[in-house]
N, C-alpha and C positions, 0 to 999 in steps of 0.2 A: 272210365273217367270218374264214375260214379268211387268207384273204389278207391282212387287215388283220393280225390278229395276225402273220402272217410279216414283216410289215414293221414291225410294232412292237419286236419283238424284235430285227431287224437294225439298225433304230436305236438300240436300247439299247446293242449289240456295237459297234455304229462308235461311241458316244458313248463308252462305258466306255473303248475300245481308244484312241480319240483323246485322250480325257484322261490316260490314263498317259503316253501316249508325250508328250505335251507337256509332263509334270510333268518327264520327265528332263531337256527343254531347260535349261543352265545349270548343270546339278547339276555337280558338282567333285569329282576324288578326287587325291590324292597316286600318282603312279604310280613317280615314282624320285627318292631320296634318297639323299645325298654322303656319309651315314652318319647316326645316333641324332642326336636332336634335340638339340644343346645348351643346356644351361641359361641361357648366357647370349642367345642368340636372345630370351628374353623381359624380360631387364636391361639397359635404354641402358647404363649408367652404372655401376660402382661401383669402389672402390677397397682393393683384396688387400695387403697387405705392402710393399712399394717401388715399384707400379705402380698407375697410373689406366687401366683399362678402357672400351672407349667402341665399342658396337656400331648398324655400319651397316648400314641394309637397301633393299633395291628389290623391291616386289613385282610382278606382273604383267608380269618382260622377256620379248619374242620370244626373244631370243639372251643366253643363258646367258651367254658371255664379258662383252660390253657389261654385264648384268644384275650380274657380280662385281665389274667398274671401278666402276658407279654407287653399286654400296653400301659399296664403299670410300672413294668420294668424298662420300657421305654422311656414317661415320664421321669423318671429318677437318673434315667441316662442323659435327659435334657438337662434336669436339674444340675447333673453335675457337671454337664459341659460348659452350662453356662457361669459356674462359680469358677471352674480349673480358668475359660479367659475371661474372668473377670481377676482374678489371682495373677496367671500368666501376664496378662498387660500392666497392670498395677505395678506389680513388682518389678518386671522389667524396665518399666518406663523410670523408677525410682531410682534403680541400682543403674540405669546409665547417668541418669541425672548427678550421680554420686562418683561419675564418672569413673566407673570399675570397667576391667576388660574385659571384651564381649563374653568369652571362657564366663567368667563367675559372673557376670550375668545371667548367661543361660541356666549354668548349676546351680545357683542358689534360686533361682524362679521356679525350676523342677524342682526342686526340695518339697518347696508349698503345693506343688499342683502336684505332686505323689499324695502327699497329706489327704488332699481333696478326695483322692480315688477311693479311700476307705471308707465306704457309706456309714460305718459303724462311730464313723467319727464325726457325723451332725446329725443332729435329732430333732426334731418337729413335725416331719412331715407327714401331711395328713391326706385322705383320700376322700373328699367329703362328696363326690359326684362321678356316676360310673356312665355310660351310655354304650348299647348296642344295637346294631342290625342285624338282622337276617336277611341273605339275599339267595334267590330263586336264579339259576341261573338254567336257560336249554340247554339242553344237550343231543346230539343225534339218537340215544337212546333213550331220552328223558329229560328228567331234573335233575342237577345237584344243589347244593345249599352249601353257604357259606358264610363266617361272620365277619362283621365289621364291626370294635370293640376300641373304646374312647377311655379314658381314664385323666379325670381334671383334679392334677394334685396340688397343693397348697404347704406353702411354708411362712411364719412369721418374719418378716425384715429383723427382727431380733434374730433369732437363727438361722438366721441366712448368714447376718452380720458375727456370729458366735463362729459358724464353722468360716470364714474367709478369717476373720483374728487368730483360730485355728492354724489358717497354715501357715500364718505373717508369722505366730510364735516358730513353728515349725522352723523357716528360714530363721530367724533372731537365734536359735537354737544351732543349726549348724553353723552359722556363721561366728558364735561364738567355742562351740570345739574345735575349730578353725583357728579360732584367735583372728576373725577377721572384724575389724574395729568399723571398715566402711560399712559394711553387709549387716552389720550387726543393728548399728545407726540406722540405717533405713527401715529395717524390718520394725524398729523403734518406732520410726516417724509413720510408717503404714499404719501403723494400731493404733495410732494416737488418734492420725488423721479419718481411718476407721469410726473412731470413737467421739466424733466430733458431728459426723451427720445423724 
């Protein structure tokens, strides 16, 4: 009896002891940080005074450096998503308004939102605030580490508004090798109207 009980009890200590240690497998902490968490880490998007703010992130990079490129290249992927449907709706909503069919609506709307895709074709933007994690993760063999990598970029409402008049001429331009006198007119009245806020 004696013996049974020793061994009941030792299974109880390897069960108990085995299940903690397996509970920390995956567990996660913050081990070093680039500084205080900024606020905007949790805001894609907003826009302060003369500026559109637009934050990129990468979670989970091996290498920190690569981990900072990606989330900047993220950022500039927001950036342009957000001008291509700011472009896309604008113009389409204009060119039905102008009452063209659906066909050259859609065409001349991609026209501008191609335009958009070339980052080489708006200039401003700037990267004034970077922020990273280090994160400690278990592992059944150990530690790994891993980064979490923020990047808050910034564009002037002037060029922001340069590269969307950008692609508005883009459409006014094919609509005119076209010879299309509706399509031409709107891309007309977008720039104006562009030019007016």
């Amino acid at each position: 009896m004696k013996v049974f009980l020793n061994l009941f009890v030792l299974f109880c200590l390897v069960t108990l002891f085995g299940c903690a240690g397996s509970a920390e497998i995956g567990a996660e902490k913050t081990v070093e940080k680039s500084g205080s968490t900024p606020d905007w880490v949790l805001t894609p998007t907003t826009e302060q005074s003369d500026f559109i703010y637009v934050s990129g992130e990468l979670s989970k990079g091996k290498d920190r450096s690569f981990a900072m490129n990606q989330a900047y290249a993220d950022g500039i992927r927001k950036l342009m998503n957000m001008m291509q449907n700011a472009v896309k709706t604008q113009s389409s909503s204009a060119l039905r308004g102008s009452n063209m069919e659906d066909g050259d609506v859609g065409r001349f709307s991609e026209f501008a939102v191609a335009w958009i895709s070339d980052t080489y074709k708006f200039a401003g933007v700037q990267n004034p605030e970077s922020y990273w994690e280090k994160v400690e993760v278990k592992t059944a063999t150990g530690v790994n580490y891993y980064y979490n990598c923020y990047s808050h970029l910034r564009i002037s409402k002037v060029d922001y508004k340069k590269a969307l008049e950008g692609a508005f001429n883009e459409m006014k331009k094919k609509a005119q090798d076209e010879n299309n006198k509706k399509a031409e007119e709107t891309a007309k009245n977008l720039i104006d109207e562009l030019n007016k806020k």
